[in-house]
Residue, then its C-alpha position, 0 to 999 in steps of 0.5 A: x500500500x506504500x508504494x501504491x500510494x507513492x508515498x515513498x516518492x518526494x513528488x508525492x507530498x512536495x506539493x502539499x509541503x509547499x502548500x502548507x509552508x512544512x516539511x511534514x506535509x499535512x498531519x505534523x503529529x504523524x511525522x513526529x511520531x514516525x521520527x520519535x519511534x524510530x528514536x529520532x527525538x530531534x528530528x520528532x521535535x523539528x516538525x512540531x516546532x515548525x507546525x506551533x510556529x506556524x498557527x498550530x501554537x493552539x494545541x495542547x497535544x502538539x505542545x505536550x508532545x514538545x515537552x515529550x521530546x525536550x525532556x527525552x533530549x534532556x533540555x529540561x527548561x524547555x521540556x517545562x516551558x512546553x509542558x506549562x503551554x500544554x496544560x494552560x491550554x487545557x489542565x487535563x491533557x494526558x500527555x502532559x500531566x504524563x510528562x510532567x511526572x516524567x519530569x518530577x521523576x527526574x528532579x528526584x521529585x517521587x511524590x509530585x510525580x505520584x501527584x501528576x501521575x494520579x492526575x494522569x489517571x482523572x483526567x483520562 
């Protein structure tokens, strides 16, 4: 089905790119994710960054997915910063209270993680 779709191909998606002024064509959070699995975390983050600069800083999902990535990257001040964005946008976003107790864990911080943790679990 991948290559039936040409999907393999530039000329299949180079208009859209340029269309939507990405490099990811027309759903950011799919590039990134297809990069972060692969453990290409910067190359996960580049997209998301380009889309928030580009209209889509609305998104709680995209800024928590940000925070995601900061933090496996090890830029904590910016693993925060997005994460604080994600959960202005809505208190409740799961990916962001999720990585949030990732983040408390890491500052040696076990019972604000258990709290964010257990917000993870209310909010889903």
């Amino acid at each position: 089905m991948v290559y039936d779709l040409e999907l393999t191909k530039d000329e299949s998606y180079a208009f859209a790119e340029k269309l939507l002024k990405t490099r990811l064509s027309i759903e950011p959070l799919l590039s990134a994710r297809a990069a972060a699995r692969a453990g290409d975390f910067s190359g996960a983050l580049a997209p998301l960054r380009d889309y928030s600069a580009n209209g889509g800083s609305g998104s709680d999902r995209v800024w928590a997915l940000i925070g995601w990535l900061e933090g496996r990257l090890g830029r904590e001040d910016e693993c925060l910063a997005a994460l604080a964005q994600a959960l202005k946008l809505n208190p409740r976003q799961p990916l962001a209270l999720a990585a949030t107790a990732c983040w408390w864990q890491r500052q040696g911080q076990p019972a604000a993680a258990g709290a964010a943790r257990e917000a993870t679990r209310v909010s889903g």
